[in-house]
C-alpha positions as CSV (number, residue, x, y, z in Angstrom):
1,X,27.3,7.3,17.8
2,X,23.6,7.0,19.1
3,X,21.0,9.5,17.8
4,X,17.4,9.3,19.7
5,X,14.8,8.2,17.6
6,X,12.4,11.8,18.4
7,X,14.5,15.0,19.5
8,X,10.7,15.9,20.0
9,X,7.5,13.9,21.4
10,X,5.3,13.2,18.6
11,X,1.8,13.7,20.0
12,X,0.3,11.7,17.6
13,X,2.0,8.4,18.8
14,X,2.2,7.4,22.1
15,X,2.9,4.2,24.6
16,X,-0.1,1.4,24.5
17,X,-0.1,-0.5,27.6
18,X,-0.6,-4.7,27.8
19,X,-3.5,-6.0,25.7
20,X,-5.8,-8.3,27.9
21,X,-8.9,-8.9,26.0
22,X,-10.1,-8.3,22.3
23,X,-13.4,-7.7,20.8
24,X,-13.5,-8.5,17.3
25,X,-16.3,-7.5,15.0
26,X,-15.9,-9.1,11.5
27,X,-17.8,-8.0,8.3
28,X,-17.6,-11.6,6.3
29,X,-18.7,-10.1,3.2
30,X,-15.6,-7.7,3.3
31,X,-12.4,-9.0,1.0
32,X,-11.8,-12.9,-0.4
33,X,-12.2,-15.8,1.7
34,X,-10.0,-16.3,4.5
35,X,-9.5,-18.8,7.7
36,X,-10.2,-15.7,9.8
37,X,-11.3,-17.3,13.3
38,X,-8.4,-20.5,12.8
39,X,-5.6,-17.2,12.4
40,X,-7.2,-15.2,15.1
41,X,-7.4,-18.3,17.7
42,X,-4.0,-19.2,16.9
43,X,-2.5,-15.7,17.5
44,X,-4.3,-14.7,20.5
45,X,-3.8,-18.2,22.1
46,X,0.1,-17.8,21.7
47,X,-0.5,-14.4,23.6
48,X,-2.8,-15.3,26.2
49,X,-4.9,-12.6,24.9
50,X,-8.9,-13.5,25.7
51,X,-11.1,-12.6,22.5
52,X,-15.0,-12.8,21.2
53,X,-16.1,-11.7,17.9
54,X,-19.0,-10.2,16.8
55,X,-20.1,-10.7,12.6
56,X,-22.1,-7.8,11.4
57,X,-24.7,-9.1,8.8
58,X,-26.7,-5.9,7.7
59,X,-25.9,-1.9,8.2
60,X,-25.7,-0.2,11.7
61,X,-24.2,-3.6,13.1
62,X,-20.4,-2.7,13.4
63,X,-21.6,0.6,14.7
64,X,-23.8,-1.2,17.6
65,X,-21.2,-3.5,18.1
66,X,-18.9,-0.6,18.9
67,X,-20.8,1.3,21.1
68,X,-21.2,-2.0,23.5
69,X,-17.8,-2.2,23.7
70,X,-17.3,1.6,24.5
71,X,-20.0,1.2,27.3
72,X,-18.4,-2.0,28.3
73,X,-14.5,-1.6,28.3
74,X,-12.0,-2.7,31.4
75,X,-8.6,-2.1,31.1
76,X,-6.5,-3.8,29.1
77,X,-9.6,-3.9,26.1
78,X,-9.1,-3.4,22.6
79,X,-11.3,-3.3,19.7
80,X,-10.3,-4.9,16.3
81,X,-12.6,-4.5,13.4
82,X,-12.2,-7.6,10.2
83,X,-13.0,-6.2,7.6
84,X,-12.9,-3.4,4.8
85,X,-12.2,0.2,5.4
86,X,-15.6,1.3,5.5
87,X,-16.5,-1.1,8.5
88,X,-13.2,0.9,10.1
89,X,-14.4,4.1,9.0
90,X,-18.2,3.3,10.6
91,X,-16.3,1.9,14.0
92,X,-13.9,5.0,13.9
93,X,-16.7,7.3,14.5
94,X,-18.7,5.5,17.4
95,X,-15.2,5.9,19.0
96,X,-14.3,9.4,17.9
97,X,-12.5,10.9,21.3
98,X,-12.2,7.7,23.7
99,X,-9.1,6.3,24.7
100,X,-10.5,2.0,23.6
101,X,-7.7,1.6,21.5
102,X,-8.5,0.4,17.6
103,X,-6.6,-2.6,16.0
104,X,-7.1,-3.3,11.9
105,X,-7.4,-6.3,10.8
106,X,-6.3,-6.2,6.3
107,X,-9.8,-8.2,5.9
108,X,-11.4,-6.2,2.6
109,X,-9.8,-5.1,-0.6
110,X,-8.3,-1.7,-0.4
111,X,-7.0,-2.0,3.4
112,X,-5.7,1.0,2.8
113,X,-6.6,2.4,6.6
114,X,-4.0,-0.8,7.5
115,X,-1.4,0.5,4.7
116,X,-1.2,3.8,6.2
117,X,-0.8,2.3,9.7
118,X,2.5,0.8,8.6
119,X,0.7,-3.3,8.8
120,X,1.3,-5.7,6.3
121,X,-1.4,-7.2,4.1
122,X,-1.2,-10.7,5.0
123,X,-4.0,-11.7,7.4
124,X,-2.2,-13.4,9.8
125,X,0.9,-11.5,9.5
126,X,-0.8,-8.4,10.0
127,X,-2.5,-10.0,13.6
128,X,0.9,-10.7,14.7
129,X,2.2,-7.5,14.0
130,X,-1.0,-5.7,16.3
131,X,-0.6,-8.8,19.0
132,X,2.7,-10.3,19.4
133,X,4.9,-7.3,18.2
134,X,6.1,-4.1,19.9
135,X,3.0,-1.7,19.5
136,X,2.4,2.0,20.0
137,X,-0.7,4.0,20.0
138,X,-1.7,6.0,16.7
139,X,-4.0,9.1,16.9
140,X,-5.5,9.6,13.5
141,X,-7.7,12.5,12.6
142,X,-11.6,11.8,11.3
143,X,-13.6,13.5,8.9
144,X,-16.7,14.9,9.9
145,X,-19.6,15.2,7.4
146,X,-22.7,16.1,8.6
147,X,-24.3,12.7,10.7
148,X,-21.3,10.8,9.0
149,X,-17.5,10.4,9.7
150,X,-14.7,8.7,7.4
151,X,-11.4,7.8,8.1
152,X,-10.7,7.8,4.5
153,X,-12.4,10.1,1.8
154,X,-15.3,11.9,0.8
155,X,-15.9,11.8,-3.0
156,X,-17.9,13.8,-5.6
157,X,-18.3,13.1,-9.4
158,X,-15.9,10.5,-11.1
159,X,-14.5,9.4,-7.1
160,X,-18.0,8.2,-6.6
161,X,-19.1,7.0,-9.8
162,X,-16.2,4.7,-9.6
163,X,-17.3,3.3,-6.3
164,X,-20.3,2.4,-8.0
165,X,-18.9,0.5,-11.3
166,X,-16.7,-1.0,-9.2
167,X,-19.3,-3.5,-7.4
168,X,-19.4,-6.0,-5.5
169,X,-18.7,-9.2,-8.1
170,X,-16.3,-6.8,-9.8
171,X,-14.2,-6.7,-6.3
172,X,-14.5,-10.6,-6.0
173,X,-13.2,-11.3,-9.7
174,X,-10.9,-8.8,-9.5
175,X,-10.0,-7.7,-6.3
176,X,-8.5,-3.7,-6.2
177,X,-8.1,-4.3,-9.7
178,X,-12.0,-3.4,-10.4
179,X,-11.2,0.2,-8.7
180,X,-8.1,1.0,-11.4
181,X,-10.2,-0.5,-14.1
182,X,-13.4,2.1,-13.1
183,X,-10.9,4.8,-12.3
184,X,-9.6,4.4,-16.2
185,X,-12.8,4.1,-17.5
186,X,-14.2,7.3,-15.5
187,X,-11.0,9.3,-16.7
188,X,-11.5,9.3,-20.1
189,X,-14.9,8.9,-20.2
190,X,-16.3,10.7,-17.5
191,X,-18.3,14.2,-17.4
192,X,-17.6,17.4,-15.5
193,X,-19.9,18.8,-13.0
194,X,-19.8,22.8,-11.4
195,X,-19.1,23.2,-8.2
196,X,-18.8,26.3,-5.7
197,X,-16.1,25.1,-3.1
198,X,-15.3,27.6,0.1
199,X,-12.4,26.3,1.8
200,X,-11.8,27.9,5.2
201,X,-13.9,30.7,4.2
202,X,-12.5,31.4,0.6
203,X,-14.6,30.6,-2.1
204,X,-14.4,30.0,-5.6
205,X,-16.0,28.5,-8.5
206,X,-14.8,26.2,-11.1
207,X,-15.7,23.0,-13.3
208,X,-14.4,19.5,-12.2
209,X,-14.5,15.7,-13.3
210,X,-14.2,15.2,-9.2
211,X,-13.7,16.9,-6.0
212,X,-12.3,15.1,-3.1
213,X,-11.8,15.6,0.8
214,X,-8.9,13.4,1.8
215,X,-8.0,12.5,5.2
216,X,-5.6,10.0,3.6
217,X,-3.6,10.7,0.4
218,X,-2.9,6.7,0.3
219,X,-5.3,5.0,-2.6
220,X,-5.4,0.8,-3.2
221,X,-2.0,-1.5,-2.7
222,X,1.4,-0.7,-3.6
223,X,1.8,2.5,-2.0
224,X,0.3,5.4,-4.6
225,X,-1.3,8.4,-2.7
226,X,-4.0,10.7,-4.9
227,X,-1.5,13.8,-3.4
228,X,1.6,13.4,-2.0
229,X,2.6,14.5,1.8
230,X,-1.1,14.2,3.0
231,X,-1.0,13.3,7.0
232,X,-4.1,12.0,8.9
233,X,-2.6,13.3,11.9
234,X,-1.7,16.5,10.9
235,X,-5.6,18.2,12.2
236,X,-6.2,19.2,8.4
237,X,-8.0,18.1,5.6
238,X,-6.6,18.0,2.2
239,X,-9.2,19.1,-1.1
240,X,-8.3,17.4,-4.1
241,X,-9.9,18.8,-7.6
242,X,-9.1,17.0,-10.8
243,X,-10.4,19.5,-13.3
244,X,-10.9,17.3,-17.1
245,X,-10.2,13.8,-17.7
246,X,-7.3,14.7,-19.8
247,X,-3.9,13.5,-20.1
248,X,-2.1,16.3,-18.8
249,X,-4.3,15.5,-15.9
250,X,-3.7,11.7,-15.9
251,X,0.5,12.5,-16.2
252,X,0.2,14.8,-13.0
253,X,-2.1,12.2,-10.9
254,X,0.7,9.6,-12.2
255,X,3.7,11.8,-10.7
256,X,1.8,11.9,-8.0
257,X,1.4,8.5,-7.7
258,X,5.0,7.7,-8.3
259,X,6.3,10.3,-5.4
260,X,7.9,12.2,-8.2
261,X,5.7,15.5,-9.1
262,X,6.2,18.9,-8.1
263,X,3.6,20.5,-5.3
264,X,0.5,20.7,-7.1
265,X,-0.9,24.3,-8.0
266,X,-3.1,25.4,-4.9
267,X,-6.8,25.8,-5.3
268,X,-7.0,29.8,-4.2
269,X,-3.4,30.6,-6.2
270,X,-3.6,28.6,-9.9
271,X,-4.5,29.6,-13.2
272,X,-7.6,28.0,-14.5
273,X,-5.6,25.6,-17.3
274,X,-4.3,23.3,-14.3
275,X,-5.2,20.3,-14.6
276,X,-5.2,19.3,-11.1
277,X,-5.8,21.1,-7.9
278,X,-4.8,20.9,-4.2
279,X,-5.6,22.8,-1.0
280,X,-5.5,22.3,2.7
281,X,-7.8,23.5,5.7
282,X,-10.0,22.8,8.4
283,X,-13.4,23.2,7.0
284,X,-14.3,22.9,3.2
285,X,-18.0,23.9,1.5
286,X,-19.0,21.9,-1.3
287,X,-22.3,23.0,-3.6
288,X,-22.7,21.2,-6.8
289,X,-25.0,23.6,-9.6
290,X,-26.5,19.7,-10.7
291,X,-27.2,16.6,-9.2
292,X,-23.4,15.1,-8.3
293,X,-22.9,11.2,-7.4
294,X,-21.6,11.2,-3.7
295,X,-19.3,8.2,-1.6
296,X,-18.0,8.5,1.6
297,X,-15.1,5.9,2.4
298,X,-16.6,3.5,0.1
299,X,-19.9,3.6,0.6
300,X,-22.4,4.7,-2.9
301,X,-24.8,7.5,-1.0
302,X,-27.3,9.2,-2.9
303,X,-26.7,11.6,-5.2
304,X,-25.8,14.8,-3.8
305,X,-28.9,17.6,-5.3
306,X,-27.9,20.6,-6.9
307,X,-27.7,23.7,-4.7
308,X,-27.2,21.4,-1.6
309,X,-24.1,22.3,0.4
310,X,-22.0,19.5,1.8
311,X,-19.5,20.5,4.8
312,X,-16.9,18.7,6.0
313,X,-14.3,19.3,9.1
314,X,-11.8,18.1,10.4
315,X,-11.7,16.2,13.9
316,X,-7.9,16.3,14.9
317,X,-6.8,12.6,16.6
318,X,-10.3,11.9,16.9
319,X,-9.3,8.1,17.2
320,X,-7.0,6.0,18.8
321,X,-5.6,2.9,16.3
322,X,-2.9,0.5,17.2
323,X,0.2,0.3,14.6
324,X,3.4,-1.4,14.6
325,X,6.6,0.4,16.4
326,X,8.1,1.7,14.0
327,X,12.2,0.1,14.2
328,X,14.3,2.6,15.5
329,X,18.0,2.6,13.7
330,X,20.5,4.4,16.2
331,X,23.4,4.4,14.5
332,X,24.2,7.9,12.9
């Protein structure tokens, strides 16, 4: 017996039509060194596909590079961006609400934009998966912050001091393994901050090792997500608080991990012992009482002052990526 694969249309995916031309923009000091142009050549030659690249080389680049191709596009255009999920994150926002379709290329170290798109990690399998296999059109939602937009994260306290400890040689010698050796290190050794959060209008005060805003629950390779059931096309954020650097604290971020814990306790609802806290909206308010270190998808920003208020919002299928069709089994 056949069963269709959607009783009901999922307005988040939808039909791409043929790919006819490709602009890449590749970030070369994203990821480990790779034959990039050789894989891309060979791919989009087998397809017939007609390509140019771009290669940012200082800030604003991948953002300029975008908006040409926005002004530019014909039918038949999409836009591939080579690099790590902060050059996504910076190209997702020039094309927040267009139709110019968005292809990932796994070129930096967390990939996990690609991850969540369903792409594997290898380089040229994940180019022959966007251009030679059956493809469908992914709306995910973006972030808003202020003059900024993320596909990924916005992080306060330990989330960003871990960005910064894990730099640039510590990503070359160690690949994703310099962001689980800072994220251990800022655990158990890293120092609350207070924080007044009002999420969708409902606020409340509290103590924290790190607040984050999560588009995506997804975090590094293998499949572990900060919170599970977290959807980036589900027109909500997700407000993750992690309240000591304790080990009841580690053992719930470690269920969580493994798919295995229980819903967490709710921000508005739990008891001030929990360890770890969870809440979802549309709109979240964040005002640190001292100076708090700040990233957004990656990026080390300056410290965010005491008494400053940070919003962030939600822009529901802001963007329009490009991910493998899923494979439909129809037997029942």
């Amino acid at each position: 017996m056949t069963a269709a694969a959607h009783t009901t249309p999922d307005p988040a995916r939808g039909e791409l039509g043929p790919i006819r031309r490709v602009r890449v923009i590749v970030n070369p000091a994203a990821g480990q060194d790779k034959p990039i142009l050789a894989i891309l050549n060979r791919v989009f030659r087998s397809e017939g596909i007609t390509w140019d690249v771009d290669l940012s080389h200082a800030s604003g680049d991948a953002m300029r590079f975008a908006q040409r191709a926005l002004e530019s596009r014909a039918a038949g255009d999409v836009l591939a961006v080579s690099g790590g999920d902060g050059t996504v994150s910076e190209v997702a926002g020039v094309l927040a609400g267009s139709d110019l379709p968005l292809a990932v290329l796994p070129g930096g170290t967390g990939n996990v934009v690609a991850q969540e798109l369903g792409l594997p990690l290898g380089y040229e399998a994940a180019a022959q998966a966007l251009f030679a296999g059956p493809v469908e059109a992914r709306r995910l939602d973006l972030l808003d912050c202020g003059e900024r937009s993320c596909v990924l994260r916005v992080g306060l306290g330990a989330d960003a001091r871990l960005i910064e400890a894990a730099d640039r040689d510590a990503k070359d010698t160690l690949g994703w393994g310099a962001y689980l050796r800072a994220a251990v290190e800022q655990v158990t050794q890293g120092e609350c901050s207070r924080f007044a959060i009002t999420i969708d209008g409902a606020r409340r005060e509290l103590d924290a090792l790190a607040v984050v805003v999560l588009n995506i629950g997804r975090i590094g390779r293998g499949g572990g997500r900060l919170a599970a059931g977290i959807d980036p096309s589900d027109g909500l954020l997700d407000v993750l608080v992690v309240r000591e650097g304790t080990l009841s604290a580690v053992v719930e971020l470690a269920r969580q991990w493994l798919d295995e814990a229980r819903p967490l306790p709710t921000l508005g609802e739990a008891s001030d012992d929990a360890p770890v806290l969870l809440a979802s909206a549309s709109a979240v308010t964040i005002e640190p009482r001292g100076d708090v270190a700040l990233q957004i998808d990656g990026e080390k920003l300056p410290a965010l002052r005491a008494g400053t208020p940070l919003s962030v919002r939600v822009h529901p299928g802001a963007v329009r990526f490009i991910a493998p069709r899923p494979s439909q089994d129809t037997n029942e």
